[in-house]
C-alpha positions in Angstrom: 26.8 -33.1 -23.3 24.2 -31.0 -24.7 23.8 -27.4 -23.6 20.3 -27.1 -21.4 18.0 -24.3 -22.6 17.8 -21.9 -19.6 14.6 -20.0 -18.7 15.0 -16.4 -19.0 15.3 -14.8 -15.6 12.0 -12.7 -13.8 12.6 -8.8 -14.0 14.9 -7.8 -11.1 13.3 -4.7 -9.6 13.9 -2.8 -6.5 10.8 -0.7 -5.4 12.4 2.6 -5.0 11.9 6.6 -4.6 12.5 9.3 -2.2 13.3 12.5 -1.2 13.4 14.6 -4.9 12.9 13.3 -8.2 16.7 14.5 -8.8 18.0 12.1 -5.8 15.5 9.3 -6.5 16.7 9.6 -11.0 20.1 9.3 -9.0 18.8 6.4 -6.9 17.3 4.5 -10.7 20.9 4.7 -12.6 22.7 3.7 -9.6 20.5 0.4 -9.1 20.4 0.0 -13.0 24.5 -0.1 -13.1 24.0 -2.4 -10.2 22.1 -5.0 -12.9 18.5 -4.0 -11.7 16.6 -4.8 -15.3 13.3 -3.2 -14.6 12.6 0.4 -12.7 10.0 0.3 -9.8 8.8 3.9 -8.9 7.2 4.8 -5.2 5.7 7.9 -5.2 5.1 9.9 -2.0 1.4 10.0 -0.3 0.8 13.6 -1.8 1.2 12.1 -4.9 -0.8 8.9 -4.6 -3.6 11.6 -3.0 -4.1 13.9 -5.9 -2.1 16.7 -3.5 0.6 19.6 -4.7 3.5 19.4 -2.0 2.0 22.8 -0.9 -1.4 21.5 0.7 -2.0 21.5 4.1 -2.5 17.3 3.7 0.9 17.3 2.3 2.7 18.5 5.7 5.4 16.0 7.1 4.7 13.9 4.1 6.7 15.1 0.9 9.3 12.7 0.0 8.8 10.5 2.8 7.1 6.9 1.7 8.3 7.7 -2.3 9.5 11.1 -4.7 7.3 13.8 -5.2 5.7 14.4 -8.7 3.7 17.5 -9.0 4.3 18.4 -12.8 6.1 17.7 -15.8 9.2 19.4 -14.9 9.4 16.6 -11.6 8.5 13.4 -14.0 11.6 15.1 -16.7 13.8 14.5 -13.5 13.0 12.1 -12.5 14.2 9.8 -15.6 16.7 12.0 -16.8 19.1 10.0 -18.9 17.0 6.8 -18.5 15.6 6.0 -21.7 12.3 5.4 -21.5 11.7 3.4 -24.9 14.1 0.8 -23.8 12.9 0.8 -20.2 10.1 -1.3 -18.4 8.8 0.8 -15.5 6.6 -0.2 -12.9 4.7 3.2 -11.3 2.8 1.5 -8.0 0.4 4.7 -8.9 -3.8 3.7 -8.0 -6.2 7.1 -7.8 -4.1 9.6 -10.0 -2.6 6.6 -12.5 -4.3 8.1 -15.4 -2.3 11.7 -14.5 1.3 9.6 -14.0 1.0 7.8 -17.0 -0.1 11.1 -18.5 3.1 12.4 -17.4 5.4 9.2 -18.1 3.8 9.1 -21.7 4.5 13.2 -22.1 8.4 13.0 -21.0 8.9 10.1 -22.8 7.6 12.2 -26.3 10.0 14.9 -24.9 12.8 12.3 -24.8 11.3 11.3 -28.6 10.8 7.8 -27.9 8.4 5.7 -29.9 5.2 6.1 -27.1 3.8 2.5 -28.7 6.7 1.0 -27.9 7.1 1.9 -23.8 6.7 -1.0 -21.8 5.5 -1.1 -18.3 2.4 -0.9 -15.8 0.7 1.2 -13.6 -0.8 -0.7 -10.3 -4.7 1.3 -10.8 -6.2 -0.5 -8.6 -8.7 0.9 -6.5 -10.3 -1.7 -4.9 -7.7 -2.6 -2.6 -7.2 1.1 -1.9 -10.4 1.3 -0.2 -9.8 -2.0 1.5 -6.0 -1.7 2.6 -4.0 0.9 1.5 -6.0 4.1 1.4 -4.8 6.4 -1.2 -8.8 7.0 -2.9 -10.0 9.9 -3.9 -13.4 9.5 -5.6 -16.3 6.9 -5.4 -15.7 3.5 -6.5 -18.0 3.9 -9.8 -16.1 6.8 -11.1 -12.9 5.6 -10.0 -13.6 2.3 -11.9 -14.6 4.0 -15.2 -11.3 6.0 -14.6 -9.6 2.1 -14.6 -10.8 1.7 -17.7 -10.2 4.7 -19.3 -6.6 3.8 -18.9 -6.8 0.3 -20.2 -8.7 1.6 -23.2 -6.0 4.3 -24.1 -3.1 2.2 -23.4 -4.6 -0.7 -25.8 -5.1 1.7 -28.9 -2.3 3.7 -28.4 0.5 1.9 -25.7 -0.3 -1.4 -27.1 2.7 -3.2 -24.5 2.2 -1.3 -21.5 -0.1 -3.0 -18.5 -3.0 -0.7 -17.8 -3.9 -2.3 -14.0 -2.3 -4.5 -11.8 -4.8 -5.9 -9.7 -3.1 -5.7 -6.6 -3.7 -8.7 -3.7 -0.2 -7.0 -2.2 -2.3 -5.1 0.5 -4.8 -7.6 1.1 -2.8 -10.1 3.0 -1.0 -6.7 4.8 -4.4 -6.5 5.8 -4.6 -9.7 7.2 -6.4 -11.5 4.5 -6.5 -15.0 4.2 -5.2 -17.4 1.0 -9.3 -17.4 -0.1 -9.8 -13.9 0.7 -6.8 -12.9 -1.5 -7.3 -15.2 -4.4 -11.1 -14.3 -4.3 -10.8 -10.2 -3.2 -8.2 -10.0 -6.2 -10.1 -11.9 -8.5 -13.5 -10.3 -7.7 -11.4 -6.9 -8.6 -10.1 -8.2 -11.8 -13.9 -9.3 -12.7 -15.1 -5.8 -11.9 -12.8 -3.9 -14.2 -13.2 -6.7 -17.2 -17.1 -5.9 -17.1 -16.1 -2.2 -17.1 -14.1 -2.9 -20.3 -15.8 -5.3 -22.2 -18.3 -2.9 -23.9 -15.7 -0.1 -24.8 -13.8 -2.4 -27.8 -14.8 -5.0 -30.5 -15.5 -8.2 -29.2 -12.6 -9.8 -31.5 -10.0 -7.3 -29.4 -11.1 -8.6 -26.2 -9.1 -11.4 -25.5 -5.8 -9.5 -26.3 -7.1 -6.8 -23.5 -7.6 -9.4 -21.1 -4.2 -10.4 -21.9 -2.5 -7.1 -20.8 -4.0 -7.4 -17.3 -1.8 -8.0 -14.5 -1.4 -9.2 -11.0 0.8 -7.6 -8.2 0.9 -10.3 -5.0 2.2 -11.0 -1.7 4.5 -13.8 -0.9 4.3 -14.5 2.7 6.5 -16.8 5.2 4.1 -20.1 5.2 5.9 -20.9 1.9 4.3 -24.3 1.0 0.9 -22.1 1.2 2.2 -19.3 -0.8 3.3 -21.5 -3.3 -0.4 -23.4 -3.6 -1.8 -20.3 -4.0 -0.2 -18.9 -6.6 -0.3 -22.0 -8.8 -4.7 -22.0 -7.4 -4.2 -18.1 -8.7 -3.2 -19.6 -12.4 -6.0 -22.1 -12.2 -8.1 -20.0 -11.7 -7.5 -17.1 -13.9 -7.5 -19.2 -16.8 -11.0 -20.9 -15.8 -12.6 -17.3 -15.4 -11.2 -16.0 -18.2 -12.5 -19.3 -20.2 -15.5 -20.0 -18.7 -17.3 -16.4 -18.2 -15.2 -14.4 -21.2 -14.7 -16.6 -23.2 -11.1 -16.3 -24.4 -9.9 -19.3 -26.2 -6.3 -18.5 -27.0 -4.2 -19.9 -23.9 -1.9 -17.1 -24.3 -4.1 -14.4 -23.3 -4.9 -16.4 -20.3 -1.4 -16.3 -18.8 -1.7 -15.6 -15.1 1.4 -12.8 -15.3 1.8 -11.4 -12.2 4.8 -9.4 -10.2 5.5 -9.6 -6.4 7.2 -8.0 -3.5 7.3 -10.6 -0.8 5.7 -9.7 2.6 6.9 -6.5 4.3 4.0 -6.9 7.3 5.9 -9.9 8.9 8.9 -7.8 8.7 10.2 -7.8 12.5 11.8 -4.4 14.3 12.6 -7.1 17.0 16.0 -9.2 15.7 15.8 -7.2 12.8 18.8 -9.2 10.9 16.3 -12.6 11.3 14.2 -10.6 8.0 17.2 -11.6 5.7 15.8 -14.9 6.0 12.0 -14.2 5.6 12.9 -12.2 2.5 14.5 -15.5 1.0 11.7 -17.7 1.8 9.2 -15.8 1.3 11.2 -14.8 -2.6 11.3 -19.1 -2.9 7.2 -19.4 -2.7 7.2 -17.3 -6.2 10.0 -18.4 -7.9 10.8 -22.6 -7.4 7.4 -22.9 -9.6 7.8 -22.4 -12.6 4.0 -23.0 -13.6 3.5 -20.1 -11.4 6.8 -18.4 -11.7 6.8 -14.5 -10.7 6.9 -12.3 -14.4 8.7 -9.6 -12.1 9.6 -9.5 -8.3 10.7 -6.5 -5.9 11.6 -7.6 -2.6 11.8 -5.1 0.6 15.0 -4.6 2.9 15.8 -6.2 6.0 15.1 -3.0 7.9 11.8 -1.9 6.6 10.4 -2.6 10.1 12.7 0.2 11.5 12.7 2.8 8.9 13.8 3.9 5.6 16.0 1.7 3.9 19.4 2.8 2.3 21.1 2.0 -1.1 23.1 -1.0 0.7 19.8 -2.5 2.2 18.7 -2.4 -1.1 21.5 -3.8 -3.1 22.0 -6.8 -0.6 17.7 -7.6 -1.2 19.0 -7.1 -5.1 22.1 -9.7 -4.7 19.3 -12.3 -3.4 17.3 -12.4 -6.7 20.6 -12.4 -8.6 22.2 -15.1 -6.7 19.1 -17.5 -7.1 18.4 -16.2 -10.5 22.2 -16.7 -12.0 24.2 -18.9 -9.5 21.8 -21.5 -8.9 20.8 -24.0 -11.4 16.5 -23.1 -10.6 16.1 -22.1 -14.2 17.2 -25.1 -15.9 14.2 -27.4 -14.5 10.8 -28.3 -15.4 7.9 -27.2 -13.0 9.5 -29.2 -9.6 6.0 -29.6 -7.9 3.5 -30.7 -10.9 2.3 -34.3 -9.7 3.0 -33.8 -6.4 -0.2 -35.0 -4.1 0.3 -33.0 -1.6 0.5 -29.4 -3.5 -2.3 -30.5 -5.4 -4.4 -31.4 -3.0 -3.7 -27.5 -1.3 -4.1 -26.0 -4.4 -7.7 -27.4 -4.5 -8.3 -26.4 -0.9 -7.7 -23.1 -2.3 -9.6 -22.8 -5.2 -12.8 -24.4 -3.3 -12.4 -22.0 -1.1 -12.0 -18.9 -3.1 -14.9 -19.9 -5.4 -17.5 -19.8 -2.9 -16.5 -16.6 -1.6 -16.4 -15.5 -5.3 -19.5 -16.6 -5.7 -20.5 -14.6 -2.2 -19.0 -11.6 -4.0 -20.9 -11.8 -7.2 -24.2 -12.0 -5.0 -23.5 -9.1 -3.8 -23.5 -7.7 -7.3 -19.1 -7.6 -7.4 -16.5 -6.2 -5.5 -18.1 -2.8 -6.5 -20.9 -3.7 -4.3 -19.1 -5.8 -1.7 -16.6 -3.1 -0.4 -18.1 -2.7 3.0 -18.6 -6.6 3.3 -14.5 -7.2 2.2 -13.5 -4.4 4.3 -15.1 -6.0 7.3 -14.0 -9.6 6.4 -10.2 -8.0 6.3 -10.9 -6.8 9.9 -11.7 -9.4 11.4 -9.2 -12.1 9.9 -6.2 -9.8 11.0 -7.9 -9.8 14.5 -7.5 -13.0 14.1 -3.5 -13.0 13.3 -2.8 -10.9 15.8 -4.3 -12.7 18.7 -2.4 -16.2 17.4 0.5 -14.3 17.8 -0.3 -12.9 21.0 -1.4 -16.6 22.3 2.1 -17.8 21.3 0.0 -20.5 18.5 1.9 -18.4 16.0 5.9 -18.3 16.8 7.4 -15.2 15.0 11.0 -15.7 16.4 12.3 -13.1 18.1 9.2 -11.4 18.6 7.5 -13.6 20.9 9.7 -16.5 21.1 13.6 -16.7 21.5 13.2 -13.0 22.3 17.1 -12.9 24.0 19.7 -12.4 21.0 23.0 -10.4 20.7 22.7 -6.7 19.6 22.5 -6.4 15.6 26.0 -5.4 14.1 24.0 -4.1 11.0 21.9 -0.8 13.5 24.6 1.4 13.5 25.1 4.8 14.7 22.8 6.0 11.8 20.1 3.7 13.4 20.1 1.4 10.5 18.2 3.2 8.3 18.1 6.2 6.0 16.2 9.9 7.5 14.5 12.1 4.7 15.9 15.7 5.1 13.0 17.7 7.0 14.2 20.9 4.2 13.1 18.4 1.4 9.6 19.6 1.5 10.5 23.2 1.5 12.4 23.0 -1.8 10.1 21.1 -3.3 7.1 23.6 -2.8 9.9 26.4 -3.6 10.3 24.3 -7.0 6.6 24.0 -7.0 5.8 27.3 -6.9 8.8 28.7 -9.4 7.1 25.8 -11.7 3.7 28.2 -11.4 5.3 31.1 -12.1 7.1 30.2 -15.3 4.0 28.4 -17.0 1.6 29.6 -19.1 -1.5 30.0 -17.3 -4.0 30.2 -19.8 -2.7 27.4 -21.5 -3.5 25.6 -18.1 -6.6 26.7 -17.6 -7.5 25.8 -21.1 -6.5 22.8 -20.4 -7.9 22.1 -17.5 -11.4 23.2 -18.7 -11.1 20.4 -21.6 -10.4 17.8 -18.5 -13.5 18.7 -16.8 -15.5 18.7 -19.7 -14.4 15.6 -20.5 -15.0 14.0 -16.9 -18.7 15.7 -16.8 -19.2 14.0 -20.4 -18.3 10.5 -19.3 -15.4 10.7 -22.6 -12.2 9.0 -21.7 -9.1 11.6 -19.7 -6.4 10.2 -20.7 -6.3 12.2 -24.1 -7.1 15.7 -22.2 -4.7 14.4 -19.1 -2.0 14.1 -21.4 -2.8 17.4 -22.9 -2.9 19.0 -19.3 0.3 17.2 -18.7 1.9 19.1 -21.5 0.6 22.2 -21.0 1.9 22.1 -17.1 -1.3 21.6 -15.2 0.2 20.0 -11.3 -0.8 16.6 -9.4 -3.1 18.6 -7.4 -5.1 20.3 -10.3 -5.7 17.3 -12.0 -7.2 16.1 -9.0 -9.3 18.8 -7.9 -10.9 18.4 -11.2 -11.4 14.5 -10.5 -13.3 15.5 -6.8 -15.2 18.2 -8.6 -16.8 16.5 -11.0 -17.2 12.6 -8.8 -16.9 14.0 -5.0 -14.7 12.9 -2.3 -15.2 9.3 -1.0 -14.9 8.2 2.8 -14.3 4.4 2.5 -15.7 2.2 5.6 -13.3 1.5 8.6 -14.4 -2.0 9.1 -14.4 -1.6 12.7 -18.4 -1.6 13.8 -19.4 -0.3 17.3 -20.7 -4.4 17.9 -18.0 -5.8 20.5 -17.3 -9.1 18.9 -16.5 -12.4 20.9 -13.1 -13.3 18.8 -10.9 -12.2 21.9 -10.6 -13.9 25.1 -9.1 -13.3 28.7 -10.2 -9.7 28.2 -12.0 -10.2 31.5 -9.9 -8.3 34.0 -9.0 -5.0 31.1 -13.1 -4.7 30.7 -13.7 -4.8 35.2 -10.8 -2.0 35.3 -12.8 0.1 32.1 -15.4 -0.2 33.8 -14.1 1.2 37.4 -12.3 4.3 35.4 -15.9 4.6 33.3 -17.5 5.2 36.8 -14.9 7.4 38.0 -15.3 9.6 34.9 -19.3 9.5 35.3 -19.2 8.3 31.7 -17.5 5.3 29.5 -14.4 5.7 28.6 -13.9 7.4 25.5 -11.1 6.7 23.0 -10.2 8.7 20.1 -7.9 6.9 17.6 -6.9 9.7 14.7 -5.0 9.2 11.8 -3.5 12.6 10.7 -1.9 13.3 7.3 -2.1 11.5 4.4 -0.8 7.5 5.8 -3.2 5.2 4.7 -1.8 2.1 6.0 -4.8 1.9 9.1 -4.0 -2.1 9.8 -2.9 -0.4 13.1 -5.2 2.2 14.2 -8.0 -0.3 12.8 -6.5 -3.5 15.5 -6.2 -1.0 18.5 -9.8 0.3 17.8 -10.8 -3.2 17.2 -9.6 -4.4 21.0 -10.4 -1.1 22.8 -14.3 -1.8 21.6 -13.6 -5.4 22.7 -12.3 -3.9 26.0 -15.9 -2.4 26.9 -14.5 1.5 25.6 -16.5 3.9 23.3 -14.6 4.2 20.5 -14.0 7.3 18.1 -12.2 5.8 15.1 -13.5 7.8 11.7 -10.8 6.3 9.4 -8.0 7.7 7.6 -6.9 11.3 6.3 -7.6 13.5 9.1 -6.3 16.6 9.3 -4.8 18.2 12.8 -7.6 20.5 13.4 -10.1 18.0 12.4 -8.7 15.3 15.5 -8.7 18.7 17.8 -12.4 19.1 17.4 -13.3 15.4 17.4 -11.4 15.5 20.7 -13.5 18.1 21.9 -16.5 16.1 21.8 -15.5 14.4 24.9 -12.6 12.2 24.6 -10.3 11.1 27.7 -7.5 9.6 25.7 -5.9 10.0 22.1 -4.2 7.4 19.9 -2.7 9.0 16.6 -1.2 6.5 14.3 1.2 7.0 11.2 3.2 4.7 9.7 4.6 7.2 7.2 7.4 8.9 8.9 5.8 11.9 9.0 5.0 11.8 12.9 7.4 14.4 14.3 5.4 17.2 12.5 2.3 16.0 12.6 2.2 15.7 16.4 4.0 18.5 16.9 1.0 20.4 15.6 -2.0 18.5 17.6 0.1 19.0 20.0 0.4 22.8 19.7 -3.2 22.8 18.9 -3.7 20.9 21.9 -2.3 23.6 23.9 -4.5 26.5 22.3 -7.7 24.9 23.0 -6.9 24.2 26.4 -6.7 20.3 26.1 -3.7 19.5 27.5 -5.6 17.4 29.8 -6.3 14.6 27.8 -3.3 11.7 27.4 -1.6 11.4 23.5 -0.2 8.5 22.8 1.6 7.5 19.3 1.9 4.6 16.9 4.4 4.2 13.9 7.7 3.2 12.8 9.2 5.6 15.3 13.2 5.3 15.7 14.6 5.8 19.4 15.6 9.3 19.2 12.2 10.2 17.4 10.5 9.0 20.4 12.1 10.8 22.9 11.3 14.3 21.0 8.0 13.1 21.0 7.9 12.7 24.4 9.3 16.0 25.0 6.8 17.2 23.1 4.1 15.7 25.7 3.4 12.4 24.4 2.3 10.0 27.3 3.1 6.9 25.5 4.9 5.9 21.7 4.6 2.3 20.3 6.6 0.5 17.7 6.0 -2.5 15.8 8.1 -4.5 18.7 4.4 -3.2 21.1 2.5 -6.2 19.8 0.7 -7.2 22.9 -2.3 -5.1 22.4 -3.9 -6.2 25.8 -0.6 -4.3 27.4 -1.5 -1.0 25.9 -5.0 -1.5 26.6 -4.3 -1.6 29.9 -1.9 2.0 29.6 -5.0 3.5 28.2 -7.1 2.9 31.0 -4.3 3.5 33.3 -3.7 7.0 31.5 -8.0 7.5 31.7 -7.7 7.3 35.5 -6.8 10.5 36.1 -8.6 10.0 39.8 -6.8 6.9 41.5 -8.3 5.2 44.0 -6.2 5.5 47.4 -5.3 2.1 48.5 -6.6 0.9 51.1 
């Protein structure tokens, strides 16, 4: 019998970070030893923002949704005794990338590994983050040139990390559809190939487009999933042909990593997500003409919280079960030929050139932010009400809803809680940092980084010198919105009531009996305080409430307490505050307080998030009318709490 030639397996990563970079280095060596092969770092939403743990954004959030890295001191500690030169990190980093890699690249000289040699990517992708995920900071323009001030740097001096991941991740969290995130991705990828093309010799081209990657979303319709992976391989290598050029196959390669879909993770049944995670892992792994370079896949209780090293390790035994016990590796591609997969795959790609093509008429995905945004919207309003007309069975949720308690919510709740003194010790940290630095070296070097913004010169050589000289996260940044501005990127949610939701009939007579009562039309303000810029939420319930016949206030994400106080002010009856970040507890607590100052106690609160049990009941102490979970998924039902909370003056019955 002759021994079969076994493919190599797909990195094994676990997206991980919390806390402190000390417990989250801790975290790294414990999944290595565990057989992890590649390192995925989460950072926390300070971080992704371009904030120090010290600014007022920051509060509730440090450590929460990733590890805090304000300097070079946190990045050192955060890969202590991992060597870096022998390491292949993934930093899911987008607005501040260029500063992170600065870092990564200056503790890895520290550690006195070869910098050509470190191997990894950084996601830089800011597209997305204006569509989905909402960690911006400046316009697109600059924020693009900054994208390719990366991929410039890395190719001449980091020649195998990957300088951008387009990420397609957050579109379909956002509700996107196959087309919309094969032609959203693509139209990104486009958009930052333009932006390089002119900045190296024509000859070195190809071998750039050959570093670019692709971070996806594998979600439960698994035969789709699949088609659209293998539709994503098409059709990279056609646009990389046809409108660059690039003869040599190689440099073509669709290479791509994936975590599998955490949005149709259930809080409901929660046990049932073992098996989404598995299927949903299959649709980027059976084919091995579109086989996953790298794949990260969440725990079975991300719906309910934090997950802890357990959760993690069991998602980390699924890849190594299918990857070493099972005998996938040894095959050729298992669906090429088939008629049925080819005939989906070609569904797709129709349909993702002619929005493509939409795309490019609106001269890219530069210019077509507002437009995606909106499309986004609209197709999750879409989801959302197939699931809430039963056309789309999500077991547990709104089928087969009776079950047995899960063994695996214990007494902890299932999940792992970030200690609230976290943040205190790291601004402590932070500020002992300050004190022990040289500050004129700092502000020398922070002068060079301005200048070299205001000059259009690439920032990754005065980053890395402001890395060094121990310049924080949040002064890099104020330097980035100094010289390009802040950006406000567009809700998607017009003031037009659209038509997409029926049997709203009944909700819109009662809005309008409470808008008559109140001598105005009900006025809802949906906030989004702190620095969580998942908005899928806030943007659905302000979708419906305008559907519903109510004015909505809905100004996006990153507001600050006092900013949804004086918004409030301005006439509304009830408020909706949504954060998915974990940082709810303090961040109500202070509308809440500020609530009380300005003598608005009279208008209802209610909460959204990922809000454990006992978290909800201090927030009703607190005052909190109403708190909904991921398990509230009949929007119609909390329409009709917000009128009832609204109608403060009942009619008596008669």
């Amino acid at each position: 019998m002759t021994d079969i030639q076994k493919d190599r397996p797909w990195l094994i990563r676990t997206y991980a970070g919390h806390s402190t970079a000390k417990a989250s280095n801790a975290l790294y060596r414990n999944n290595l030893a565990k057989g992890q092969t590649g390192l995925s770092v989460a950072f926390d939403l300070p971080t992704q923002t371009g904030y120090d743990s010290d600014h007022i954004l920051a509060r509730g959030e440090v450590g929460k949704v990733g590890v805090p890295v304000c300097h070079l001191g946190d990045m050192r500690t955060l890969f202590a005794d991992i060597p870096l030169e022998q390491m292949n990190t993934s930093m899911t980093i987008n607005a501040t990338a260029p500063w992170l890699l600065s870092l990564y690249i200056a503790t890895a000289e520290e550690q006195g590994a070869d910098v050509s040699k470190l191997q990894g990517t950084v996601q830089n992708d800011l597209i997305k983050e204006y569509l989905s995920r909402g960690t911006y900071i400046c316009p697109p323009k600059p924020s693009l040139k900054m994208i390719g001030d990366v991929a410039e740097y890395c190719y001449k001096h980091v020649p195998k990390w990957n300088p951008m991941n387009v990420c397609s991740y957050h579109l379909q969290e956002a509700g996107a559809t196959p087309e919309q995130e094969l032609s959203f991705a693509l139209a990104t990828a486009i958009a930052v190939l333009d932006e390089l093309k002119p900045r190296v010799d024509p000859e070195d081209f190809p071998a750039l487009c050959g570093r670019i990657s692709f971070f996806v979303n594998a979600g439960i319709r698994f035969v789709t999933e699949m088609c659209k992976m293998r539709a994503f391989v098409d059709l990279w290598d056609e646009i990389l042909q046809e409108r660059y050029g690039v003869e040599n196959p190689k440099f073509r390669r669709f290479r791509y990593g994936v975590q599998v879909n955490s949005l149709g993770l259930t809080e409901q049944q929660p046990e049932n997500n073992v098996y989404r995670i598995l299927i949903e892992m299959l649709a980027v792994t059976l084919s091995k003409k579109a086989r996953a370079r790298a794949v990260q896949l969440p725990a079975w209780n991300e719906a309910l919280g934090l997950p802890r090293p357990w959760d993690q390790q069991w998602s980390m035994r699924m890849q190594q079960i299918l990857a070493y016990e099972t005998d996938l590796l040894e095959y050729d591609d298992l669906f090429e030929g088939n008629p049925a997969v080819d005939r989906k795959v070609e569904a797709l790609k129709d349909g993702a050139r002619a929005e493509l093509a939409n795309i490019e008429s609106m001269d890219g995905a530069i210019g077509s932010i507002e437009y995606m945004k909106g499309r986004l919207v609209d197709s999750n309003a879409e989801r959302l009400n197939r699931i809430e007309r039963n056309e789309t069975v999500v077991v547990g949720v709104n089928k087969w809803t009776e079950g047995e308690d899960s063994p695996l919510v214990g007494e902890d709740g299932g999940i792992m809680v970030v200690d609230p003194a976290v943040e205190q010790e790291q601004i402590a940290r932070l500020n002992e940092w300050k004190a022990e630095r040289d500050d004129a070296a700092v502000q020398t070097a922070l002068a060079a980084l301005r200048a070299a913004s205001e000059a259009g010169e690439n920032v990754m050589p005065a980053s890395i010198a402001c890395a060094k000289a121990g310049v924080t996260t949040g002064e890099w940044a104020a330097q980035m919105r100094g010289v390009h501005g802040e950006y406000r990127g567009p809700t998607g949610v017009s003031k037009s009531v659209s038509n997409k939701t029926e049997g709203l009939d009944d909700i819109r007579e009662a809005v309008d009996a409470v808008s008559d009562k109140l001598g105005r039309r009900l006025r809802f303000l949906v906030g989004k305080p702190g620095l969580d810029g998942h908005s899928n939420g806030a943007e659905q319930i302000a979708f419906r409430a305008r559907d519903c016949g109510m004015e909505i206030d809905y100004e996006g994400i990153r507001l600050t307490p006092e900013q949804i106080i004086e918004a409030a002010k301005d006439g509304a009856h009830v408020i909706g505050l949504s954060i998915l970040s974990g940082s709810h507890i303090p961040l109500v607590e202070d509308v809440m307080n500020r609530m009380r100052e300005e003598g608005l106690t009279h208008i209802p609160v209610t909460v959204g998030g990922i809000i454990p049990d006992d978290d909800a009941e201090r927030l009703r102490a607190m005052g909190v009318a109403r708190v909904y979970t991921p398990k509230d998924f009949e929007l119609n039902s909390i329409m009709r709490d917000i009128v009832a909370l609204a109608d403060t003056k009942p009619v008596a019955a008669e």
